[in-house]
BAZALO-468636 format. One record per residue (C-alpha): residue number from 1; chain; x, y, z. Coordinates in nm, 3 decimals. Layout:
% residues N
{pt NUM, "A", {X, Y, Z}},
...
***
This chain:
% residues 243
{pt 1, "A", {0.000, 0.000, 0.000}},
{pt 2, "A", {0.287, 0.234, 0.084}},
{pt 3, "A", {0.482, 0.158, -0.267}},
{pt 4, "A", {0.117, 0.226, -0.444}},
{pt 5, "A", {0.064, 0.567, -0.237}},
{pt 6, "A", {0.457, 0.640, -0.367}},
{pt 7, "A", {0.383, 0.579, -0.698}},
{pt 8, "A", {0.072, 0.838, -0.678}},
{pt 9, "A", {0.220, 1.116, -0.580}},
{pt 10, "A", {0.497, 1.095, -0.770}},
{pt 11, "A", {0.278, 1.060, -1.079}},
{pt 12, "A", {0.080, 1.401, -0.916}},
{pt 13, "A", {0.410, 1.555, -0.863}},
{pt 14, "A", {0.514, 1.478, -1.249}},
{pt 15, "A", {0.198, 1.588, -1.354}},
{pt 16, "A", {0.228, 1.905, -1.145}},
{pt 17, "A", {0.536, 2.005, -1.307}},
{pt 18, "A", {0.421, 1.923, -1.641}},
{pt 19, "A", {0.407, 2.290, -1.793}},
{pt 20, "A", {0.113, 2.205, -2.096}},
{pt 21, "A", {0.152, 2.580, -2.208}},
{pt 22, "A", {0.187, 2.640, -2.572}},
{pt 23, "A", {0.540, 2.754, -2.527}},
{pt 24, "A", {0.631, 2.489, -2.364}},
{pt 25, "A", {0.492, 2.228, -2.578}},
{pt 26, "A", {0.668, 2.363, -2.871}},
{pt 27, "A", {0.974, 2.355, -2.687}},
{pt 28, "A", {0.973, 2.019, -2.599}},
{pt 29, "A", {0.891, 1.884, -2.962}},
{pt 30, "A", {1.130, 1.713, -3.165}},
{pt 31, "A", {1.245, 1.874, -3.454}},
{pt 32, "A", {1.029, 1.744, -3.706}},
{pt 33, "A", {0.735, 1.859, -3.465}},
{pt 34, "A", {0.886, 2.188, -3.424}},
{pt 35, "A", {0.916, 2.215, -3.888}},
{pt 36, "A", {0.572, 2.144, -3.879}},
{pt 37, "A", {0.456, 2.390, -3.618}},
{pt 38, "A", {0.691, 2.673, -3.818}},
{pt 39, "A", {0.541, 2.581, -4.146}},
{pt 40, "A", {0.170, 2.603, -4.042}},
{pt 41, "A", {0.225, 2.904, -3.889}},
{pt 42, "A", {0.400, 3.077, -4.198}},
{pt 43, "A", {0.167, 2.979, -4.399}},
{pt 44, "A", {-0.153, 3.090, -4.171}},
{pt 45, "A", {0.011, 3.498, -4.138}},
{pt 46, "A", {0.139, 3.439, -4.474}},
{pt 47, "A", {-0.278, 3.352, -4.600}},
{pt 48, "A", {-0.431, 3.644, -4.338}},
{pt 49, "A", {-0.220, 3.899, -4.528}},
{pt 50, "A", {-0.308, 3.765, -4.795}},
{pt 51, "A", {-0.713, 3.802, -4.678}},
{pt 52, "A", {-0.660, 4.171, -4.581}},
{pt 53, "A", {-0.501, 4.282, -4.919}},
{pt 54, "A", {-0.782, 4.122, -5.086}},
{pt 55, "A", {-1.016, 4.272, -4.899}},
{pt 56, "A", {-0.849, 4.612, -4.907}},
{pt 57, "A", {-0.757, 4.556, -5.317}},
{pt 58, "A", {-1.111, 4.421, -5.427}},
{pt 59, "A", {-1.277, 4.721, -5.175}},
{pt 60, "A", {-1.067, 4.990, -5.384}},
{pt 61, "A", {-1.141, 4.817, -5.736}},
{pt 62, "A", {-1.525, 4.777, -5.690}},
{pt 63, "A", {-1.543, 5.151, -5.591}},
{pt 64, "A", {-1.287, 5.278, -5.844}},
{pt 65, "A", {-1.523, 5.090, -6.080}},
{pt 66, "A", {-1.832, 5.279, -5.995}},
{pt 67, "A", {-1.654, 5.624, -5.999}},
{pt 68, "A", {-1.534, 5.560, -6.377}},
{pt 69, "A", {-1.906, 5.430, -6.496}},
{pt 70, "A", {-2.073, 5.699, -6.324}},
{pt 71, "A", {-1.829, 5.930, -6.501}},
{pt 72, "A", {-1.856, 5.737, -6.839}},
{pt 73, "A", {-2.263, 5.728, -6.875}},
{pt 74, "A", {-2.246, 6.119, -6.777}},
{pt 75, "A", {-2.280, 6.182, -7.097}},
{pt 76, "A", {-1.950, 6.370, -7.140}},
{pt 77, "A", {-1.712, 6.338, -7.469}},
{pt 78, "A", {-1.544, 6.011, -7.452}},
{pt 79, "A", {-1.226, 6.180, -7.662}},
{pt 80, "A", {-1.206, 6.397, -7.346}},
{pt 81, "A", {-1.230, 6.101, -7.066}},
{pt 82, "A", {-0.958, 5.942, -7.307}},
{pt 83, "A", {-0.716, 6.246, -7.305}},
{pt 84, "A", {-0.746, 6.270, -6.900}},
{pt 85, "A", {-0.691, 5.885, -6.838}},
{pt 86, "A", {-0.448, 5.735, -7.137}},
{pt 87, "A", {-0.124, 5.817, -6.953}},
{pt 88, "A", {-0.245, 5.666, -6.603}},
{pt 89, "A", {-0.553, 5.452, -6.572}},
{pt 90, "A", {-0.648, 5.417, -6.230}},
{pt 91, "A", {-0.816, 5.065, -6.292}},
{pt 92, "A", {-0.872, 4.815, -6.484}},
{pt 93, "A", {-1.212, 4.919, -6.618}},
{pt 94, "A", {-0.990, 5.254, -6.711}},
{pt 95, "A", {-0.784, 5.041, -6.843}},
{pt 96, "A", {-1.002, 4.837, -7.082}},
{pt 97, "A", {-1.150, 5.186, -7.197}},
{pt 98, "A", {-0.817, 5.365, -7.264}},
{pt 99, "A", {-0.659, 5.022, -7.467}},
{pt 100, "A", {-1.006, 5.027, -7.660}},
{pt 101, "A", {-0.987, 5.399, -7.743}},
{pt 102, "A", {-0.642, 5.392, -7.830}},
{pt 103, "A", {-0.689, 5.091, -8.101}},
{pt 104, "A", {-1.020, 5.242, -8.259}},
{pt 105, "A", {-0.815, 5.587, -8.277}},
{pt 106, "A", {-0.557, 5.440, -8.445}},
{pt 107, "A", {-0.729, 5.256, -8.688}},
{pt 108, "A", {-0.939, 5.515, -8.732}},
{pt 109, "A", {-0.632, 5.717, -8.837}},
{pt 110, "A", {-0.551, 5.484, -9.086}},
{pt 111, "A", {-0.872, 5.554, -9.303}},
{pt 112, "A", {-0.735, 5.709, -9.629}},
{pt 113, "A", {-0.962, 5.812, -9.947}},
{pt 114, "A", {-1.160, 5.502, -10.039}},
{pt 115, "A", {-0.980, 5.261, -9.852}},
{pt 116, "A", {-1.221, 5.248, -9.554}},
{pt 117, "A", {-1.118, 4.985, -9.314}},
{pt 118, "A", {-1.406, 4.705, -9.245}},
{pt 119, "A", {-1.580, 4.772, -8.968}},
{pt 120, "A", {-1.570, 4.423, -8.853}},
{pt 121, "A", {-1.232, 4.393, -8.863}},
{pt 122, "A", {-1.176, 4.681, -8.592}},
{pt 123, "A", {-1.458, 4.541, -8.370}},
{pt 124, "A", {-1.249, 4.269, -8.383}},
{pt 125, "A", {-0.924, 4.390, -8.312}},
{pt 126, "A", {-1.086, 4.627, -7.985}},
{pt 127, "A", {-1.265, 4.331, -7.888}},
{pt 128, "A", {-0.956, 4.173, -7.862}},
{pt 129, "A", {-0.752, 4.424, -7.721}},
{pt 130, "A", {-1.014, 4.485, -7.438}},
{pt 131, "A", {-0.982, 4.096, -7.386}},
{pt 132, "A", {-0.608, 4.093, -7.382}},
{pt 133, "A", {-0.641, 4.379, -7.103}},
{pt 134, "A", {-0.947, 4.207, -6.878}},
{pt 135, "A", {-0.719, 3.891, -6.905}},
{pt 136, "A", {-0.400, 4.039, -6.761}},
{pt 137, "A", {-0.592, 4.247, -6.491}},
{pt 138, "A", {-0.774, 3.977, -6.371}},
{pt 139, "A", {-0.484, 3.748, -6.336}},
{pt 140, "A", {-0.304, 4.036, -6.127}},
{pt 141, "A", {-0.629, 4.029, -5.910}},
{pt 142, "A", {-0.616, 3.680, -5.885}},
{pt 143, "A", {-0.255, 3.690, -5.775}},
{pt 144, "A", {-0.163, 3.487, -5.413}},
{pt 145, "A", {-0.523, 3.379, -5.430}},
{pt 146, "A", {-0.430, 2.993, -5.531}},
{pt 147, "A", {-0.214, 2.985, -5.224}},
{pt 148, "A", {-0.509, 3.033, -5.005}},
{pt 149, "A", {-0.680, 2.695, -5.187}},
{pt 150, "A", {-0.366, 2.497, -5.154}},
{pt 151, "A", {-0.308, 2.620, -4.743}},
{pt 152, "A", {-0.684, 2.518, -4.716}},
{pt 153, "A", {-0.629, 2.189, -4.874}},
{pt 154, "A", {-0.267, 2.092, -4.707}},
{pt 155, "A", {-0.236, 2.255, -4.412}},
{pt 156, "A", {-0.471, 1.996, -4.228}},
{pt 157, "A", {-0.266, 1.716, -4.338}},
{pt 158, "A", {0.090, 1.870, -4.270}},
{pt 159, "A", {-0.101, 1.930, -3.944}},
{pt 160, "A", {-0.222, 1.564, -3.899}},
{pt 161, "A", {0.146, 1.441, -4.009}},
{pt 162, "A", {0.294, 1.584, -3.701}},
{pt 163, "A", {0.061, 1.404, -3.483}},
{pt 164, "A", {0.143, 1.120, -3.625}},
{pt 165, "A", {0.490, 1.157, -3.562}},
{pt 166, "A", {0.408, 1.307, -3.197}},
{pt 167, "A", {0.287, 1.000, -3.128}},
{pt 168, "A", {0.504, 0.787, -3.282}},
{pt 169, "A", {0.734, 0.906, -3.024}},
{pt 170, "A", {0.519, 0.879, -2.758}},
{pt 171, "A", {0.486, 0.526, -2.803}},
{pt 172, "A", {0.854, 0.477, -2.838}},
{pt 173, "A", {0.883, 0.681, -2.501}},
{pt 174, "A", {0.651, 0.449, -2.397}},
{pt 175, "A", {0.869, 0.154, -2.492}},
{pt 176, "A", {1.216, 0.290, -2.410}},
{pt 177, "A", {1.087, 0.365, -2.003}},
{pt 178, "A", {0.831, 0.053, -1.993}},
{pt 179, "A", {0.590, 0.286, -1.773}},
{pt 180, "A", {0.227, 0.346, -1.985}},
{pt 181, "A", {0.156, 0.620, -1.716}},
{pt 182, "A", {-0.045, 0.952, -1.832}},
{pt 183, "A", {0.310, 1.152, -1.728}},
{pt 184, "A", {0.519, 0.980, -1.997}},
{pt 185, "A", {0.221, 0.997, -2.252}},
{pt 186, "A", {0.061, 1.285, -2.204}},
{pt 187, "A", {0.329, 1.484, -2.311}},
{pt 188, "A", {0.367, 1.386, -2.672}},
{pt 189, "A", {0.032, 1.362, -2.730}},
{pt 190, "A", {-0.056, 1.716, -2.688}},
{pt 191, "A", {0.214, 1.810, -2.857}},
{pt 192, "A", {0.051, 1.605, -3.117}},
{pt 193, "A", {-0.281, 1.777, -3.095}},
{pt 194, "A", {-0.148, 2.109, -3.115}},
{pt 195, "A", {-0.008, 2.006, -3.484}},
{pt 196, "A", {-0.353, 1.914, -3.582}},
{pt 197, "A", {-0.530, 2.199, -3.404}},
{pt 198, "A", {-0.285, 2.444, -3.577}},
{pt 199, "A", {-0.331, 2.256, -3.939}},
{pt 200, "A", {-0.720, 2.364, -3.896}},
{pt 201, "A", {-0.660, 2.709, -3.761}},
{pt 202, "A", {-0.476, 2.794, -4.110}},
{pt 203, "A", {-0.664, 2.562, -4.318}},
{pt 204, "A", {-1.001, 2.713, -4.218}},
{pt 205, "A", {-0.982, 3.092, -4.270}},
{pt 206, "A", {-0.792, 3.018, -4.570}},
{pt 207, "A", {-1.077, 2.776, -4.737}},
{pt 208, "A", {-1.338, 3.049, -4.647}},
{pt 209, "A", {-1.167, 3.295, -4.777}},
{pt 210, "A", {-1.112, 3.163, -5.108}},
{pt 211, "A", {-1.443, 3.099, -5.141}},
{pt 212, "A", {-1.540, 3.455, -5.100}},
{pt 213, "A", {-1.271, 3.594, -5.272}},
{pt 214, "A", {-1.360, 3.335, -5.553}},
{pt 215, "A", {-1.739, 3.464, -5.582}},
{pt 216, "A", {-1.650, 3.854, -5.573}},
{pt 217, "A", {-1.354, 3.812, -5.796}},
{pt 218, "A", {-1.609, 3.666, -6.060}},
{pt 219, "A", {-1.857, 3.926, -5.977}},
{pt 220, "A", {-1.585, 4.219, -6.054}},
{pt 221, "A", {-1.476, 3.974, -6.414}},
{pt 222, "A", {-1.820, 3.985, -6.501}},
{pt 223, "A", {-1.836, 4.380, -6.457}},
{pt 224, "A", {-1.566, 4.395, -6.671}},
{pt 225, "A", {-1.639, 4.180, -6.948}},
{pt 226, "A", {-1.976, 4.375, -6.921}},
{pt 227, "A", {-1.887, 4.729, -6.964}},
{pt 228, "A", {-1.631, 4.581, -7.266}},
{pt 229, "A", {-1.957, 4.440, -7.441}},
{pt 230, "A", {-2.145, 4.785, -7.369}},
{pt 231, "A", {-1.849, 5.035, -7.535}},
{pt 232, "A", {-1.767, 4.808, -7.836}},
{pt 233, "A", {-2.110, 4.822, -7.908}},
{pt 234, "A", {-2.059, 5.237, -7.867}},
{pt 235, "A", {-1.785, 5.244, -8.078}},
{pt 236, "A", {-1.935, 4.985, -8.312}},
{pt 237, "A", {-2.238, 5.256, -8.363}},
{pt 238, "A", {-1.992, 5.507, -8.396}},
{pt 239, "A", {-1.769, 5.350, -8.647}},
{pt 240, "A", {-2.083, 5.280, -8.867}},
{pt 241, "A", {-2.222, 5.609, -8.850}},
{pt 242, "A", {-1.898, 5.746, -8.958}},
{pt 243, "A", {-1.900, 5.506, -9.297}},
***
């Protein structure tokens, strides 16, 4: 009875000391814990800056956006917008306009006597100019975006990797001392857990947040690519009232 009353407080005592802190836990990982813990948490601040330049970026675009239709369907000259915006655009709906503008004044310079460019031929040509420029504006939107799908997707199994290997070594603590008691195992397995629980903490604000930025990023393509359809057909009207 006294070897059994011993053995219970020194198990207390062990477990008394035990500091379970998060600190602490990191501290006493092996190294291959410790990578895993440094990589999940790089990539979780790397995906919330990520998440507040989007929001921030998108914020700016959607009401830069408005500013430029509300200025376009004013009804002023669209030479004059042209002249004020073609050395800076200030985004990519600018952008689009001032590309388009640019390639119907130039071929529009190049009428001559009775050679009289066809008039599908330049719708073509802005159409695909406006393209070109909606194409590489989106895909600097889009930029860092993919990493938030691939932290979403692989951070919960980089997470569940070091518990794995947390208690792989607990077991093999187990094995080395011969004692199964909660002080020897209790240990590594929380270090374990924390792995895991820090795999979902950057997998799950990162999954969400694709999926917004996914669904507004579409919304703002969609803007574009429907203000492009709206001014070739403007310039389309034009060009045919001029022939």
């Amino acid at each position: 009875m006294e070897s059994t009353a011993v053995d219970v407080a020194a198990l207390g005592g062990s477990m008394a000391v035990t500091d379970f802190s998060i600190w602490s836990m990191f501290l006493r990982a092996d190294w291959v814990v410790k990578s895993v813990i440094a990589i999940l948490l790089l990539a979780s601040i790397w995906s919330w800056a990520i998440i507040f330049e989007k929001l921030l970026s998108l914020r700016r675009l959607n009401t830069l956006a408005g500013e430029f239709e509300n200025t376009f369907w004013s009804g002023g000259a669209l030479d004059d917008l042209f002249e004020r915006l073609q050395d800076r655009p200030r985004d990519p709906m600018s952008a689009i306009f001032v590309a388009a503008m640019r390639e119907w004044r130039r071929s529009d310079l190049k009428r001559t006597g009775e050679s009289i460019l066809s008039r599908a031929g330049l719708e073509e040509r802005v159409d695909r100019v406006m393209h070109l420029i909606l194409v590489r504006e989106m895909s600097r939107i889009e930029r860092h975006v993919n990493f938030l799908a691939s932290t979403g997707a692989t951070a919960p199994f980089v997470g569940l990797f070091g518990t794995v290997w947390g208690i792989m070594k607990s077991f093999q603590a187990i094995g080395a001392t011969k004692n199964t008691s909660l002080a020897i195992v209790a240990p590594g397995i929380a270090e374990a857990l924390f792995a895991t629980a820090l795999g979902l903490l950057a997998a799950i604000p990162a999954v969400l947040a694709y999926n917004k930025f996914s669904k507004d990023i579409d919304s703002y393509a969609g803007r574009l690519e429907g203000f492009a359809g709206e001014f070739l057909a403007i310039l389309a009207r034009q060009t045919h009232d001029r022939d």
